[in-house]
C-alpha positions in Angstrom: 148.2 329.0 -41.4 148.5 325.4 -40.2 152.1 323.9 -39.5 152.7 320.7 -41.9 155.4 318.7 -40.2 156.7 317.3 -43.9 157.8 321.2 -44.6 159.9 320.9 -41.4 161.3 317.3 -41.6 162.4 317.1 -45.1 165.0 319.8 -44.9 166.2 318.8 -41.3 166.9 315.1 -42.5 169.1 316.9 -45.3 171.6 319.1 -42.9 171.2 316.0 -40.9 173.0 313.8 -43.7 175.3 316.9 -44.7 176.8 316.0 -41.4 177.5 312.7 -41.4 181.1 312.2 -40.1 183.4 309.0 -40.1 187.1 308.9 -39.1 188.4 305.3 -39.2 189.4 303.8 -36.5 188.2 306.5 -33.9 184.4 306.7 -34.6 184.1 303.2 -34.6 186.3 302.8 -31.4 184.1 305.9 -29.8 181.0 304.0 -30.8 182.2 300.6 -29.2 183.4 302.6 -25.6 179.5 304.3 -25.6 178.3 300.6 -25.9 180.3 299.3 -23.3 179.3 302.1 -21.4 176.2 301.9 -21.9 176.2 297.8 -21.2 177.9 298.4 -17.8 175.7 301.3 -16.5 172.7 298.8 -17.6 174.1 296.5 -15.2 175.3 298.4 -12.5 171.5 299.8 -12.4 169.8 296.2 -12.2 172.4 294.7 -9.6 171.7 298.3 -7.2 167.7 298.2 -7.8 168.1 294.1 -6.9 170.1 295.0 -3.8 167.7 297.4 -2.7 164.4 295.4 -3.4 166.7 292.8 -1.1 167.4 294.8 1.5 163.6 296.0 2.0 162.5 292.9 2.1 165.0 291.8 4.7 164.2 294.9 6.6 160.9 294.1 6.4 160.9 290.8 7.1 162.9 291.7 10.5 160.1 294.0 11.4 157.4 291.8 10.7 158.8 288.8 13.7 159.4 291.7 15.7 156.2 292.9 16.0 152.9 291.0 16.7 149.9 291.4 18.1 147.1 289.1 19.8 147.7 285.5 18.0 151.0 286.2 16.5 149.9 288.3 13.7 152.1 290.7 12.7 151.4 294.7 12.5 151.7 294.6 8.7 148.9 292.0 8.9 146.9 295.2 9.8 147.9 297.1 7.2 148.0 295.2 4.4 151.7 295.4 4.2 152.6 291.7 5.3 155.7 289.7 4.0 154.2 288.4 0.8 152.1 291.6 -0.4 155.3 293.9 1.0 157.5 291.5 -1.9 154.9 291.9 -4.8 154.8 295.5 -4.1 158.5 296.0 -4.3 159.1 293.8 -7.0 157.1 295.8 -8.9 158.3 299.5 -8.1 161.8 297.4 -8.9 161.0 296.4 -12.4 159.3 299.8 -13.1 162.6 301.7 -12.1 164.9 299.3 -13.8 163.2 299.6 -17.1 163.0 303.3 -17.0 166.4 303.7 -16.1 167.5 301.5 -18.8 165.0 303.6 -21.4 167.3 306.6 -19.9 170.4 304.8 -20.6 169.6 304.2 -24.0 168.3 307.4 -24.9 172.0 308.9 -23.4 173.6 306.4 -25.3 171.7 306.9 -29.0 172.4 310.5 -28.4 176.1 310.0 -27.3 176.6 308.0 -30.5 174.9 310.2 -32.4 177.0 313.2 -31.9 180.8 311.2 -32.5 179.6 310.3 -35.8 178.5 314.1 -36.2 174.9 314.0 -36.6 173.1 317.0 -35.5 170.7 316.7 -32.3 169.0 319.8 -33.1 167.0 319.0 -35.9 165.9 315.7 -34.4 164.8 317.2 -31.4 163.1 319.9 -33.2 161.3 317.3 -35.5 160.4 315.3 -32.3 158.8 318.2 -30.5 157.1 319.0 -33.8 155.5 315.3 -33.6 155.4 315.2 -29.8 152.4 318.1 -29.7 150.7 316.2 -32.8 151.0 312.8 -30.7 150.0 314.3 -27.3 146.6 316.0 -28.3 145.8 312.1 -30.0 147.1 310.7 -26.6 145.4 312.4 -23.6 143.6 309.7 -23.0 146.6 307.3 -22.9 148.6 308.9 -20.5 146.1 309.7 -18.3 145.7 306.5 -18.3 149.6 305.4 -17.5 149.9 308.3 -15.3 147.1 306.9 -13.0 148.7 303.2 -13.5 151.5 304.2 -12.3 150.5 305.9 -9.0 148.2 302.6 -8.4 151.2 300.8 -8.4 153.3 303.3 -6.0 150.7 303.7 -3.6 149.4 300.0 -3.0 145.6 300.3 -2.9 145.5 297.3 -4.6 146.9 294.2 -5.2 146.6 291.0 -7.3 144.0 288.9 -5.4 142.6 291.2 -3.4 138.6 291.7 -3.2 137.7 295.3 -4.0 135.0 297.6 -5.2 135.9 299.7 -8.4 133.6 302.5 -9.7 130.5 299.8 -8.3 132.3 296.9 -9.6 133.1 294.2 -6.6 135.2 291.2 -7.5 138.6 289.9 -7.4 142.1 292.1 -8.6 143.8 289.5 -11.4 145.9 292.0 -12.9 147.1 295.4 -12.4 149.0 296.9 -15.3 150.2 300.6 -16.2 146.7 301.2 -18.5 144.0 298.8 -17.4 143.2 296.7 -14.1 141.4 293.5 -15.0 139.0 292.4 -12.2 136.5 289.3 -11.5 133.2 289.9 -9.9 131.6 287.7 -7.7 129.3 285.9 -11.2 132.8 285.1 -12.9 132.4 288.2 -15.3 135.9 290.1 -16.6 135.8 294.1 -16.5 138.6 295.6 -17.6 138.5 299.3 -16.3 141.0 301.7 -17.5 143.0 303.3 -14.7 142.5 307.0 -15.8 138.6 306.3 -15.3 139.1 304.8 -11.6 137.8 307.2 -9.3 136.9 305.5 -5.9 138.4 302.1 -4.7 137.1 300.2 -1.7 139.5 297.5 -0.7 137.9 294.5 1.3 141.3 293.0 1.5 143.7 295.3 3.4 143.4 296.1 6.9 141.2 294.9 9.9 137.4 293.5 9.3 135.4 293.8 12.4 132.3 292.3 12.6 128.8 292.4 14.2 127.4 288.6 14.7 123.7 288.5 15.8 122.5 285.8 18.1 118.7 285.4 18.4 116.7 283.2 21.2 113.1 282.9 22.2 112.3 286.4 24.5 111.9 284.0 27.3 115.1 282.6 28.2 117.3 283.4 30.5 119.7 286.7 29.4 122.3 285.9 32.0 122.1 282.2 30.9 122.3 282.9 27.2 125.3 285.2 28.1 126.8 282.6 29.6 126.8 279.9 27.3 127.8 283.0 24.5 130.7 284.1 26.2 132.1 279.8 27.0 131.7 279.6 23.2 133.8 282.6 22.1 136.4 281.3 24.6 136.7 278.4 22.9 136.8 279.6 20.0 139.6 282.1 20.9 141.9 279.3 21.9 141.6 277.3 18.7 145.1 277.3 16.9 142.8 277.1 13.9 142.0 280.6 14.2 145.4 281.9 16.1 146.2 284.3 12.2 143.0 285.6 12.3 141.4 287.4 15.5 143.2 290.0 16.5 141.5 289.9 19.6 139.1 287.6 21.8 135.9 288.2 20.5 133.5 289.6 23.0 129.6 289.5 23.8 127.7 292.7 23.7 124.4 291.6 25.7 121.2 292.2 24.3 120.6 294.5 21.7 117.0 293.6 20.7 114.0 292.5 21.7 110.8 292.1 19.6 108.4 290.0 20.2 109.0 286.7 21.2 112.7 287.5 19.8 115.7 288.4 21.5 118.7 289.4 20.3 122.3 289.3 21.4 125.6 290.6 19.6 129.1 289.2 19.4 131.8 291.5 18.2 135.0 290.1 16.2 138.0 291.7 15.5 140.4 289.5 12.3 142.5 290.1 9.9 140.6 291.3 6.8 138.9 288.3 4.3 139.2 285.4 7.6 136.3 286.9 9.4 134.2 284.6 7.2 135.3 281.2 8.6 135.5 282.6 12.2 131.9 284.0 12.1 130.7 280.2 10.5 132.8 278.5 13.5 131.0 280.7 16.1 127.7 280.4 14.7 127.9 276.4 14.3 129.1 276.1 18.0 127.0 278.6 19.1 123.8 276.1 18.0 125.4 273.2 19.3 125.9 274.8 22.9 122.4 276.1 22.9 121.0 272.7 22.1 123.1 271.3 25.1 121.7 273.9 27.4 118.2 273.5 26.2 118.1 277.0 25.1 115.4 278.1 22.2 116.3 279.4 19.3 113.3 282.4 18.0 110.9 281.0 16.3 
C-alpha cells in the first residue's frame, strides 16, 4: 500500500497549531535575542572566512617571491597555482563556506525560534523526511550534478579561462558553476556540460608545456654548421626579456633526428610555462629563417 504524504501532513500541521505558545513579553524578547544571535554569528563567520582567504593569499604570495626558477618564474607558475589563479580559487572555496555556514545558521535559528514559541519539531521533520525521499528519487540527477560541482571547485582542475578538453570538447573555461561548466571551443560554439556527466578533463593551461620544434635543411649542408647557427639563435632567444616569464629553461638543440631524402631534420626542445610556448616557438622559427638566410644555408625543398 502506497504512502500518500497528505494522510501524514494534515494531522501533523494540526498538533503542530495545538501547540502554539505566546507569553508576552518573553517570547517576543526570546525571539529578538535568537535574531541577534543569529545576526552576530552571521558575521563573526564572514569576518573569520575573510581573514582566512587573507591570510592564504598573503602566505601565498610570500612563497611565490621566494621561490623561482630559470627567468624569475615562480614554482606555482608550474603548477598552476600562481598569485592570481591561487586568489580565484580561494575566493571561491570562501564564498561557498560562507554561504553554507550562513544556511546552517539559519536553519539553527528557525528551529531555535521555533521551539520558544512551542511549535513542535517533530512533526516537521517527520513531514520533511516524508518529502525528502519523494524529492530525492526526482533529484539524482541534480545532486550528482552539485556534488561533482563542488569537488571541481575544491580540487582546481579548472579554472575560468583556461583551455581544456572536456568529454572531447576543447575550448576555453567561461564559467564554472556548482551544476554546469560553460566552455567555448576553438569555432566560438557554447557547450554547456553538466558536471555529473564530466568524466575526463585535459587541462592545456596548468603546468609546464614542453615542446618539440622541427628544423628542416637541404641533406647537404653542413650538420655541424646548421648546429651552429641553431644553437646562436636559441641563445638569443633565451636572453630576450621578452620571453624571461616563459622558458623555464634555455631551450636546447637535439641534432639531427631525420634524414630523408634530400631532407634533414633537426630538433629544438622548449621548456615554458604552459599556453606561452606558442609565441616562443613563432620567435624561434622566424629567427631561425633569418639566420639561415644570413649563413646561406637551404631550407628543404
Amino acid at each position: 500500500m502506497l504512502l500518500n504524504p497528505l494522510h501524514v501532513l494534515i494531522p501533523m500541521r494540526t498538533s503542530i497549531v495545538k501547540s502554539f505558545t505566546w507569553n508576552w513579553p518573553y517570547t517576543p524578547i526570546n525571539l529578538a535575542i535568537i535574531t541577534v544571535a543569529a545576526l552576530v554569528c552571521r558575521w563573526l563567520l564572514r569576518k573569520g572566512i575573510n581573514w582566512l582567504i587573507g591570510w592564504t593569499l598573503r602566505r601565498t604570495e610570500k612563497r611565490r617571491s621566494s621561490e623561482t626558477t630559470h627567468g624569475g618564474i615562480a614554482i606555482g607558475e608550474l603548477t598552476g597555482l600562481n598569485a592570481e589563479r591561487q586568489a580565484q580559487r580561494t575566493t571561491t572555496v570562501g564564498r561557498l563556506l560562507s554561504n553554507i555556514g550562513v544556511a546552517l545558521i539559519v536553519a539553527i535559528a528557525v528551529m531555535w525560534g521555533f521551539d520558544t514559541v512551542g511549535i513542535q519539531l517533530t512533526p516537521i521533520l517527520a513531514s520533511a523526511g516524508v518529502a525528502g525521499i519523494a524529492l530525492a528519487f526526482g533529484a539524482q540527477t541534480l545532486v550528482k550534478d552539485l556534488l561533482s560541482g563542488l569537488f571541481l571547485i575544491f580540487e582546481d582542475q579548472y579554472g575560468v579561462g583556461d583551455v581544456v578538453e572536456i568529454n572531447d570538447i576543447k575550448g576555453t573555461i567561461e564559467d564554472i558553476g556548482l551544476r554546469v561548466t560553460r566552455i567555448r571551443d576553438f569555432d566560438g560554439l557554447i557547450w554547456y556540460i553538466r558536471n555529473g556527466e564530466i568524466t575526463t578533463v585535459g587541462n592545456r593551461t596548468q603546468g609546464v608545456a614542453t615542446t618539440l620544434t622541427d628544423i628542416t635543411v637541404h641533406a647537404s649542408e653542413d650538420p655541424l654548421v646548421v648546429m651552429r647557427v641553431l644553437k646562436m639563435v636559441i641563445r638569443e632567444v633565451d636572453q630576450d626579456p621578452q620571453f624571461s616569464d616563459s622558458l623555464l629553461e634555455t631551450p636546447t638543440v637535439l641534432g639531427v633526428t631525420d634524414i630523408t631524402g634530400d631532407q634533414m631534420t633537426f630538433q629544438i626542445s622548449t621548456k615554458c610555462v604552459a599556453q606561452t610556448q606558442y609565441d616562443v616557438i613563432r620567435t624561434i622559427r622566424r629567427k631561425v629563417k633569418d639566420a639561415f638566410d644570413e649563413a646561406r644555408i637551404r631550407g628543404a625543398f
